[in-house]
N, C-alpha and C positions, 0 to 999 in steps of 0.2 A: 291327873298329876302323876308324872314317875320320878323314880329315883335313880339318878344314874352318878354310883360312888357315891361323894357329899354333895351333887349339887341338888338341884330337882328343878323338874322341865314342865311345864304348863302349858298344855297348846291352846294357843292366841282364842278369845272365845270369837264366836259370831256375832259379830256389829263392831269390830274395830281392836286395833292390837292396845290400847291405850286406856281398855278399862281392867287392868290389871291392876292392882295392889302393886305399890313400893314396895311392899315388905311382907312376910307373911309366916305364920309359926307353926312350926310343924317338928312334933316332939320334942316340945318347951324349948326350941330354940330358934331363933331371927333369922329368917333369911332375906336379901335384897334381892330388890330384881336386877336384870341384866342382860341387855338386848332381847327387850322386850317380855320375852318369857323362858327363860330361862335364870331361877334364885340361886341364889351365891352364899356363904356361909356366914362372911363377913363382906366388907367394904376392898375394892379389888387391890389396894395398896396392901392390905393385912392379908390376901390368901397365903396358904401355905404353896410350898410348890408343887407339892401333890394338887392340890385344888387348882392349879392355874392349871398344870398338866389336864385334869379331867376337862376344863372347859372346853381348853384348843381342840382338846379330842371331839366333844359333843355338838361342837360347831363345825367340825367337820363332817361327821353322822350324818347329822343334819342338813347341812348343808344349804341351802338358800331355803329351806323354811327358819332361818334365825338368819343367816347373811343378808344384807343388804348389797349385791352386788356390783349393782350401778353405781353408786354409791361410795362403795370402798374403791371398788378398781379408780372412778374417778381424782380421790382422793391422794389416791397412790400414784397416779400421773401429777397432783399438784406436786408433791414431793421428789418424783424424779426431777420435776423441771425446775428445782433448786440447786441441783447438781451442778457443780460448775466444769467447764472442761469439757463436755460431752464430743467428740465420742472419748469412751473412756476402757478399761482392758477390764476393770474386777468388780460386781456391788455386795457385799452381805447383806438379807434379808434375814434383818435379827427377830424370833419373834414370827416364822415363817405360817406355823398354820399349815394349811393344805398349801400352799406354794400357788397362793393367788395372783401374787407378782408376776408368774408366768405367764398368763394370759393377758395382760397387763401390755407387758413386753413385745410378744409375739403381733398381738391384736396393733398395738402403734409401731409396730416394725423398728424393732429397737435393734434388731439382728448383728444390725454395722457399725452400731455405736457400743454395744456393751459384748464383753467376749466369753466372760466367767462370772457366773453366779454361785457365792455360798449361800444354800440355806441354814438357821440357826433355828433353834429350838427347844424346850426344856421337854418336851411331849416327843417319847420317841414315836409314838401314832403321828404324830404331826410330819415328823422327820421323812419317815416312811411312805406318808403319801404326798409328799414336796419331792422325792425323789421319783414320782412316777411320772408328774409336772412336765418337765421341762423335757422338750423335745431339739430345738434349736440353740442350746447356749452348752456350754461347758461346764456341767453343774456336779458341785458337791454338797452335801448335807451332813449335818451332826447333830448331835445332843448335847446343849448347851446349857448345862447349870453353874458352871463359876469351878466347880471343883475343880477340873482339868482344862491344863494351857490347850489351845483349839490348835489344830494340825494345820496352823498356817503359818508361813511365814510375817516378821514384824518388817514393815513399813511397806508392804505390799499387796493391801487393797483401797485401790480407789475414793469409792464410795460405798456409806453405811445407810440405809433404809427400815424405818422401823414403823409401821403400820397398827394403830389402837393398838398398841403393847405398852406402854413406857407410864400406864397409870396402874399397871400392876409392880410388888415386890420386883427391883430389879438388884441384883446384888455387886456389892461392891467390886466383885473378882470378874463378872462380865465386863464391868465397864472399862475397867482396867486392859483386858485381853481385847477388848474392840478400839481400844487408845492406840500397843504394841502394834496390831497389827495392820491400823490405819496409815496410809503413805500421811510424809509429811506435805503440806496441802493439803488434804483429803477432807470430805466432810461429812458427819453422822448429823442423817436429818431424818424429823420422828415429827408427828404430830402429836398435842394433847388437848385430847376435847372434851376437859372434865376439870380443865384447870379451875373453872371459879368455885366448883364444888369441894374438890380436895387442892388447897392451893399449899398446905404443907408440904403434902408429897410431891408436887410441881418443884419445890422451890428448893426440894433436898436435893429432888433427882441433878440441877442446874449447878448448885453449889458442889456434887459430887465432881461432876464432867466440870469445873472450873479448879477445883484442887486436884485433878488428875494432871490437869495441863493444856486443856479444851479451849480455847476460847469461842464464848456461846453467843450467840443472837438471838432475840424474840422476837416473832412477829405472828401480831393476830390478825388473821383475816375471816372474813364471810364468807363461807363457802355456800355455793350455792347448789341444791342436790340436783343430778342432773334428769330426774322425773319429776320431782312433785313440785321446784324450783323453790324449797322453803331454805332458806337460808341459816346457817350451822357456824358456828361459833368457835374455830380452832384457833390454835397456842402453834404455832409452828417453829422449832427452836432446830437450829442451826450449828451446831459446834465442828469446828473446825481444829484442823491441829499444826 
């Protein structure tokens, strides 16, 4: 077991990632798990932003010993291809991470259809290495906690892409600043694959992106993983502006 900041990391034992404990106590206090071995301090809706910051970091670290790559990248194509419009000039990658989107893109030859990629993120590690990412697009990256209006212009990006982020704390002044800066038409599409477990937080984040000005769609589908073909249970929500 280590400790990296507040979280702590447990490497997967031998005979299967799946005989981990949900939960586990360590200096009388609760930690969850969280892709797979890696505990959380609290439930990902309640991290502080400091804790969300250390995740993104630690799954970069690490790197595909906690990423499922096949997996994400897959999912992040279901998502582009909700985009409407393609080819299209601008996307934000809210919520970027290592700037996985990039390979993503490159890999299905997105070259000619997308021209400018922002990455976003509350983890300036995350920021930093999204920006060594992208080799073929026009990319800029920031640090993205709500305090500060983001160095774009409003009504001139395309499309908004948000990859297993949207069941963490997301604050009210982001979503605001991704409304501003999304063209009219444009769409912010996010997967959530935790809805039936926390469906409060599902249902705030929906209600926020509709009194901003959004109007939202849900759709659930089966996603089907593309190695082990077990099929995965996503919220795929839509808002449009």
């Amino acid at each position: 077991m280590e400790i990296y900041k507040n979280l702590i990391y447990v490497k997967t034992p031998v005979g299967g990632e799946h005989t981990l404990a949900e939960e586990l106590t360590y200096d009388n206090r609760t930690y969850y798990r969280y892709m797979d071995t890696i505990y959380i301090p609290n439930t990902p809706s309640k991290l502080s932003m400091e804790d969300v910051a250390a995740l993104s970091e630690i799954r970069i670290k690490l790197n595909d010993q906690v990423i499922d790559y096949s997996y994400t990248k897959e999912l992040i194509n279901t998502l582009i291809n909700k985009v409407d419009g393609l080819p299209i000039n601008s996307i934000i990658d809210f919520g970027c991470g290592g700037g996985i989107l990039s390979e993503v893109l490159e890999v299905a030859d997105y070259r000619n259809k997308v021209k400018k990629i922002v990455s976003l993120d509350i983890s300036s590690f995350a920021v930093a290495s999204a920006k060594k990412k992208y080799k073929e697009f026009e990319h800029f990256a920031f640090v993205f906690d709500g305090s500060e209006p983001l160095p774009v212009p409003s009504n001139s990006i395309d499309a908004i892409l948000s990859s297993f982020v949207m069941h963490f704390t997301i604050y009210d002044n982001q979503l605001e600043e991704l409304y501003r800066v999304l063209r009219n038409g444009g769409s912010f599409i996010y997967n959530d694959y935790v809805y039936n477990k926390y469906p409060f937080h599902t249902k705030k984040i929906i209600n926020k992106l509709k009194d901003i000005g959004f109007n939202v769609y849900e759709e659930t589908i089966d996603f089907q993983h593309p190695d082990t073909k077990d099929l995965k249970l996503h919220r795929i929500i839509k808002a449009t502006k």
